[in-house]
N, C-alpha and C positions, 0 to 999 in steps of 0.2 A: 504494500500500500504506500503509494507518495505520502510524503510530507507532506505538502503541499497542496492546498483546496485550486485544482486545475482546473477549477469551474468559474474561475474569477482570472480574467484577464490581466495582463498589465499593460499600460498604456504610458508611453516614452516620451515625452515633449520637449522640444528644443527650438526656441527660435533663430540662434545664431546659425549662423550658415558655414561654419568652417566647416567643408566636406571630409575633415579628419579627424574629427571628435572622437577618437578609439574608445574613450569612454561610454557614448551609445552603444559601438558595438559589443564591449563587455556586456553591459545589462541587457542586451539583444540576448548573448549566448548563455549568460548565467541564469536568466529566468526558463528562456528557450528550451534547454537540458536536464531543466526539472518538471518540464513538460507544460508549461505554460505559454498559453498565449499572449503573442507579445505581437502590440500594434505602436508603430513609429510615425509619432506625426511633429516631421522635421525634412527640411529639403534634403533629401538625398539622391538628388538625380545624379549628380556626378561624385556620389561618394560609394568605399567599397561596403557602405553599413548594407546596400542594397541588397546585396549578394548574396547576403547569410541566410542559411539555409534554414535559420532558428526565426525570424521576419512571419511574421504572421500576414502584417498589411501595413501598407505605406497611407501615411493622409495628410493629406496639403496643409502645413502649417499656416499659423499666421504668419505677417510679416515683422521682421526685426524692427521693435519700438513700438508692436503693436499695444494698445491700452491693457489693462486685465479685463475690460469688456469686453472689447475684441478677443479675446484668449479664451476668455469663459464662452463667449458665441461660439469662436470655431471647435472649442470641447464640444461641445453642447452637441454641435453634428457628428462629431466622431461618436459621442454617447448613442446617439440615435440610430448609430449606423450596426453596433456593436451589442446595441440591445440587451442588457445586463451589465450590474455593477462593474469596475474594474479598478487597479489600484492604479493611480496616478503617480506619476516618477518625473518629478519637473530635474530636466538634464543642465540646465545652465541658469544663474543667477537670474537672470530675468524673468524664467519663467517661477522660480522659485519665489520669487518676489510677488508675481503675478497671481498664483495659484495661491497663496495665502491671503492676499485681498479678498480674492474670489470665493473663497472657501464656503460659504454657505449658499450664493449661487451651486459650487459644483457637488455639496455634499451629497444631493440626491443621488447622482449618477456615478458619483467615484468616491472610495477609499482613502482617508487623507489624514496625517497626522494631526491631534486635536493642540493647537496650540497657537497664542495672541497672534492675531493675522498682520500685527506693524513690526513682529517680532524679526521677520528674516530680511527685511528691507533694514532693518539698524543694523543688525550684524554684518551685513550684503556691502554697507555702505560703509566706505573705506573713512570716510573722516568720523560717522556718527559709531567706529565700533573703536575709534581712537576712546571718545571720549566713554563707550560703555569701560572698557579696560583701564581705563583711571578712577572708575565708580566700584569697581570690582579690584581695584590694588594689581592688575594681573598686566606684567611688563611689557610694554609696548615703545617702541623710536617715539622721542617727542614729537609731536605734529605740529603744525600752526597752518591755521586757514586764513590766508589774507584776504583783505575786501580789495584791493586794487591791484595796478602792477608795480605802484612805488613801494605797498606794504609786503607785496610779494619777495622786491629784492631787499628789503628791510629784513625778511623773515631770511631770507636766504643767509646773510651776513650771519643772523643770530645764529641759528643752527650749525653756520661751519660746513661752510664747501667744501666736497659738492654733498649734494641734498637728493635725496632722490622727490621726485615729483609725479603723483598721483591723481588722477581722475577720480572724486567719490563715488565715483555709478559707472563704473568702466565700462556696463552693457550698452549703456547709452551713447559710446563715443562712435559715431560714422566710419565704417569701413571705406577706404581706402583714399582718406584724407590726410594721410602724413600723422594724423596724431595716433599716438601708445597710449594703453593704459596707465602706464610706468616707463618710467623715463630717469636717468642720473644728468641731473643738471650741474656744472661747474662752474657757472656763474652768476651772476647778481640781475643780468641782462637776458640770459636765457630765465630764468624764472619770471621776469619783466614778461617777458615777449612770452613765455607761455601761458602767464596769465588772462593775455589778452584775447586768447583762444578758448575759454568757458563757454561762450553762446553755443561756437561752432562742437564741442564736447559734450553740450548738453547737463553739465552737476558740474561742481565744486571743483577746484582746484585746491590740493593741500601737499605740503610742504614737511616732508619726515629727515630727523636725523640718519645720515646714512651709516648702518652698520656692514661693515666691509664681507663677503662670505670668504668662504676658504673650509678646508676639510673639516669635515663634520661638523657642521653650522650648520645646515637647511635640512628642516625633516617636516614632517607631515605626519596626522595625528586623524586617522578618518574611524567612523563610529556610526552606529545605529542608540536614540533614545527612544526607550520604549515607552509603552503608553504607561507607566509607572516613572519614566524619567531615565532607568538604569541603562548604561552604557553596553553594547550588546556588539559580538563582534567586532570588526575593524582592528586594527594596533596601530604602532608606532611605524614608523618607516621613516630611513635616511636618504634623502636624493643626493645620488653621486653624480650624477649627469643630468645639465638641466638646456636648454633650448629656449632663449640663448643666456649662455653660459652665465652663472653667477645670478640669474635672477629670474629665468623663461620657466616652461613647465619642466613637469619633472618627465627626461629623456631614459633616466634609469633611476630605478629606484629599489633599495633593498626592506625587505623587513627586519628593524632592527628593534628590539623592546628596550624602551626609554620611561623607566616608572617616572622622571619628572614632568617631562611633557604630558604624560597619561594623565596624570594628576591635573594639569594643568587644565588638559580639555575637559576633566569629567569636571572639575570647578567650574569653569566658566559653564557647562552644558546645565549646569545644576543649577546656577544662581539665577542662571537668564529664565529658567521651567521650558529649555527646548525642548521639540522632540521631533522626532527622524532624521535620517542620513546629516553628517557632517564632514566637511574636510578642511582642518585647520592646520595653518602652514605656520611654520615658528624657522626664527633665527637665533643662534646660538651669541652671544655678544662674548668674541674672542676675548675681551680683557676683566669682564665679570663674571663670566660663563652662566651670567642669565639667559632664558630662553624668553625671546621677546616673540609676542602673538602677533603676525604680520596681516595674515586674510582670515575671515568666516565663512567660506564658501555654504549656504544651506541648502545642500545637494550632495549626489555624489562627488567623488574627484575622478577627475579621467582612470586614473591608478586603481583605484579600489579593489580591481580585482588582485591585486598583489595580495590583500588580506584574506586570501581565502584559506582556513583552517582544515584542519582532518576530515571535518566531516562534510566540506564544503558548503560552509556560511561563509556569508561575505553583506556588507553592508544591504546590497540591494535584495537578496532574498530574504533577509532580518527583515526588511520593512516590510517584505509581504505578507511572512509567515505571523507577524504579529498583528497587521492590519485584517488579519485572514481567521486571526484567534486562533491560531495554529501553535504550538510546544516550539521554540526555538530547538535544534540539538544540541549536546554542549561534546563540541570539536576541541581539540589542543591545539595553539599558535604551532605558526611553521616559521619561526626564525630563520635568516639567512635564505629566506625567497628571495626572487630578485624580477622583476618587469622590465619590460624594456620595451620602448618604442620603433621601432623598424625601421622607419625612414626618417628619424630626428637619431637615431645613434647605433647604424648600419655594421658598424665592427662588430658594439656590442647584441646584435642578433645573432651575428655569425655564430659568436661565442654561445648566446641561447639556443644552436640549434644543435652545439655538439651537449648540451645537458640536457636537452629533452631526448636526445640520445641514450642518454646512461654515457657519453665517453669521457666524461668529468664528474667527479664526484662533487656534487653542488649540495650543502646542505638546503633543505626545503625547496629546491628545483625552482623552474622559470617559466615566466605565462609570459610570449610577445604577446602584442595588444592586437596586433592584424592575424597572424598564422594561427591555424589550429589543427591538426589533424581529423577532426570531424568535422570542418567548417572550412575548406580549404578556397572556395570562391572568392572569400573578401580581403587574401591574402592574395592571390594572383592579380585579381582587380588593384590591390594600390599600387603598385610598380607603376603599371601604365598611367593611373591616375595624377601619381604624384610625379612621376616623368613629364606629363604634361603642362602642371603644376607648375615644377620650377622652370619649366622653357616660357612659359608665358608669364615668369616675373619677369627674368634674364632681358627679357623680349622689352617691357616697359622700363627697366632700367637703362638699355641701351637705349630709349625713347627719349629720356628724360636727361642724358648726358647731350643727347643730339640738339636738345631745344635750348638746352643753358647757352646764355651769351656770355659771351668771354669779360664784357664791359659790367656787365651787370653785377649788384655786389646779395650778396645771399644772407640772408636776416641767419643768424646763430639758432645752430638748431638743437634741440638736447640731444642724447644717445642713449640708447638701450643700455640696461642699469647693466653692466660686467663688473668682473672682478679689477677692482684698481684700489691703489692706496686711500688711506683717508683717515680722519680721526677718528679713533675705536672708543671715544669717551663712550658710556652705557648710560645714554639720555631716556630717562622715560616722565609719559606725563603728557599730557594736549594745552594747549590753551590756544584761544580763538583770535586772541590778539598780541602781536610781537612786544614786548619793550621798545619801545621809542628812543630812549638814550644809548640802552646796547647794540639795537638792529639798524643803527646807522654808521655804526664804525665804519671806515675804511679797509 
């Protein structure tokens, strides 16, 4: 007899359009496998989520930036179409954000964690989960949210270049406008001039202490709260390879158990009364060895499946089997697992393909995000996907070198946060507004 009540659907939503979400594809195969129906409504025309052979049915999502009215309408027809309850799995912030609003529009039709509907928009929201983590004592980079672009380079001066610089609603920023979510600013003039860019971003500009990465700094902390609150599933995990480097997602990532960090996220999960899927990303502060809480993600993490136990629980089937009134199993951690991305860290698959082998002995073995042996479509599909991919960046960067005038002088632009020098002072703490006598130094 399954675990599993396979009489309840689960339903995958994702507005953003990045056709390499591996994250959908895990909960495509993880629910898939336990015999569950699993309906995707997210653009995957040219993505390999298509493929999978675990795909129940494809449904036209909304559009990116849709309202949660819009979101709850377009559920509302996928409800219709599906004709029975189903459990709802909002895949990216937005929709997380979206489906909590919504939540008593969609309770008729779907399965949903019972919890405060403004709850995953504060946590979601990079300056307003600054200041929950100063309310809660739980270490965070100092932040400062300036009102202009002259308090922006005022804030910059205080904090001590460079700075990394944040969008508070990063789902909101327009695809393929030059702006990042995250960004390392080095100057007092680049925070100027980014500031001036909020309309076009859509939220908040803020301003964090930069804490430099470097080995064993960056890890990840993902969880299921059940309807009782307790932390279910998930663990610790270190990212050794991340895309791009020092600050991007995680390109590889190990299971490593970190009782601080644990602590840290079952605190924060407990104080705030979350509940479902979490993945909370921490940086280690080389000269205090505090572990500073950087994101809230209230959702899966692409990685999640790295967390799958003995008995194969992992975040996403935890929500089911609980929303389902179903016994969780209780699995043993598999330490020394390892994920790996395929086309963001290409050696390291190589290497995962001699351990899913047996010809290396890898404590707790390796899940790529694309290949499976029972699921080998959406692994063939990303090659050419992503081959084509990066030919049609390549393609518009050679556009964009061809249109620059040589006369012409190019406004300072920031850069993707990397590994580089900087003050490792261990700032923590938000405030909304800079000091005026110090944030004008020279």
């Amino acid at each position: 007899m399954s675990l599993f009540d396979t009489r309840v659907p689960a339903v995958l939503l994702r507005t953003d359009r990045n056709p390499f979400h591996h994250g959908t594809l895990g909960a495509v195969r993880s629910l898939g496998r336990a015999g569950v129906d699993v309906h995707v409504v997210a653009d995957c025309a040219h993505s390999p989520v298509r493929a999978s052979r675990y795909v129940t049915a494809l449904h036209t999502p909304p559009p990116p930036g849709a309202s949660p009215q819009d979101i709850a309408a377009a559920l509302g027809r996928v409800a219709a179409r599906i004709a029975r309850p189903a459990v709802l799995i909002a895949m990216d912030d937005a929709c997380a954000v979206a489906v909590a609003r919504a939540r008593t529009e969609l309770a008729p039709s779907f399965l949903l964690p019972d919890q405060p509907g403004e709850l995953p928009a504060r946590v979601a929201d990079k300056a307003e989960l600054a200041a929950v983590c100063a309310s809660l004592d739980v270490p965070h980079p100092e932040t400062l949210v300036p009102d202009g672009p002259a308090e922006a380079a005022r804030a910059a001066w205080r904090l001590g270049l460079p700075v990394v610089a944040k969008w508070s609603r990063p789902w909101l920023v327009p695809p393929g406008g030059g702006l990042r979510s995250t960004v390392l600013v080095r100057s007092a003039r680049e925070a100027g001039e980014l500031y001036l860019r909020a309309e076009e971003a859509g939220s908040r500009l803020l301003l964090q202490a930069y804490l430099p990465p470097g080995a064993d700094r960056d890890w990840f902390c993902h969880g299921y709260a059940d309807r009782s609150g307790t932390v279910r599933a998930g663990g610790c995990g270190r990212k050794t390879r991340a895309r791009p480097r020092g600050a991007g997602l995680t390109a590889v990532g190990r299971w490593t158990p970190n009782p601080r960090v644990q602590a840290l996220a079952e605190r924060v999960t407990a104080e705030l009364g979350y509940r479902g899927v979490f993945d909370l990303d921490f940086r280690r502060c080389g000269t205090t060895g505090r572990y500073h809480l950087l994101d809230f993600n209230p959702r899966p993490g692409a990685q999640f499946r790295l967390f799958a136990d003995t008995a194969g629980l992992d975040v996403v089937r935890a929500l089911h089997l609980d929303l389902t009134h179903r016994p969780l199993p209780q699995g043993a951690p598999r330490p020394g697992r390892v994920f790996v991305v395929e086309n963001y860290a290409p050696l390291s698959a190589l290497r995962a393909a001699h351990w899913e082998r047996g010809e290396r002995g890898e404590r707790g073995g390796c899940e790529p995000a694309w290949h499976a042996r029972d699921d080998r479509a959406p692994g063939r599909a990303l090659w050419a996907l992503w081959g084509r991919h990066v030919a049609a960046r390549l393609r518009e960067r050679a556009l964009r070198v061809r249109d620059a005038r040589p006369d012409s002088v190019a406004p300072a632009r920031a850069r993707v946060v990397r590994q580089a020098s900087a003050p490792a002072a261990d700032r923590t703490g938000v405030c909304d507004r800079p000091d005026e006598d110090r944030a004008g130094r020279p």
